[in-house]
N, C-alpha and C positions, 0 to 999 in steps of 0.2 A: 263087094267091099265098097266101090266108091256109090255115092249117093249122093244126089240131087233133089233138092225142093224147094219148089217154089209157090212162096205167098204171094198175090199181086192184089189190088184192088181195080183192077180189069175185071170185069161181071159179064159182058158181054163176050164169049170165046167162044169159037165155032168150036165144035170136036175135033175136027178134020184140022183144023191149026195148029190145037193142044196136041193132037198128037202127034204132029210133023215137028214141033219143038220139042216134043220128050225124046221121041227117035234120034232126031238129029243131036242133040244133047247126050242121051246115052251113047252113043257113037264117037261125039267129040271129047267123053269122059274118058272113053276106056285110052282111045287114043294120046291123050295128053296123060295121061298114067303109064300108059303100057301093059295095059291088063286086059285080059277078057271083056270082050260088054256081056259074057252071061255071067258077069256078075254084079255089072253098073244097076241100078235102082233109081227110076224117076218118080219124083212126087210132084203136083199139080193141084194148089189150092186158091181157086179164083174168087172174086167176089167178098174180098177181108176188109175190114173199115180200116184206113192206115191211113196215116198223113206224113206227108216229107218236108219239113221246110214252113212246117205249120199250114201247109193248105191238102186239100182231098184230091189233086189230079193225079191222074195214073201214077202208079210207083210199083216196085217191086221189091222184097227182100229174097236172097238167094243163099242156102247153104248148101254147103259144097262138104264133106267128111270122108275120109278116105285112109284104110289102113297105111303107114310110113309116114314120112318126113314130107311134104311139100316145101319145096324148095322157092325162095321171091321170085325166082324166074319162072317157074312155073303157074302161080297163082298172079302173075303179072301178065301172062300170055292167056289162061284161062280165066280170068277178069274181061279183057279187050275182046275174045273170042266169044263169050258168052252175053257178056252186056250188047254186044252186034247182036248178037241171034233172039235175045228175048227185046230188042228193037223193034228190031223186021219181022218179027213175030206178032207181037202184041203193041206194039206202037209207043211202049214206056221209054222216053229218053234217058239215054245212057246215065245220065248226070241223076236219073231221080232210080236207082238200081242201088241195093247194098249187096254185098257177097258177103259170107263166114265162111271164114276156110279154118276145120277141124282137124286134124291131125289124130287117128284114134289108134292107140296098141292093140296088136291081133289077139291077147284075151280080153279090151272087152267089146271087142265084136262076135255079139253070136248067131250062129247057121248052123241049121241043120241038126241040133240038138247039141249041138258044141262051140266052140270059139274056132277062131283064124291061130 
């Protein structure tokens, strides 16, 4: 249900990184949801031509979609928790990170040959 992806214009990423921040990420999703991670979902797309602020230094966009309601407090805490960890991951400053937080109804999320 909940899903994570991230576009960065970071080109250079070890694997061994990429994949200690999708872990760690899918971990901190299910957590701040209260759900399973076998059902959290990370995406990981490096090396996008993106500009923030009108210049090409590191940036990231980040969405976040997750079946329910996300509540300000929640997407306030998972904002500050995430923008740290794709920091100290890939070195993009907080201030140059966007988030989308999606809110999706359980039919039109579909698995396993049906909806939520």
């Amino acid at each position: 249900m909940p899903l994570i992806k991230i576009k960065t214009s970071v080109a250079e990423t070890n694997s061994s990184i990429v994949e200690s921040l999708l872990t760690s990420l899918s971990f901190k999703m299910a957590k701040h949801f209260g759900k399973p991670e076998s059902y959290v979902m990370t995406a990981f797309e490096p090396d996008v031509q993106m500009t923030f602020g009108g210049t090409f230094d590191p940036v990231c966009y980040v969405e976040i979609k997750n079946i329910g309601k996300m509540t300000p407090e929640q997407t306030k805490s998972i904002s500050k928790d995430f923008c740290q960890e794709i920091k100290d991951k890939l070195g993009v400053p907080t201030n140059r990170i966007y988030i989308e937080f999606t809110d999706a109804e359980r039919s039109m999320w579909g698995w396993n040959g049906g909806t939520f």
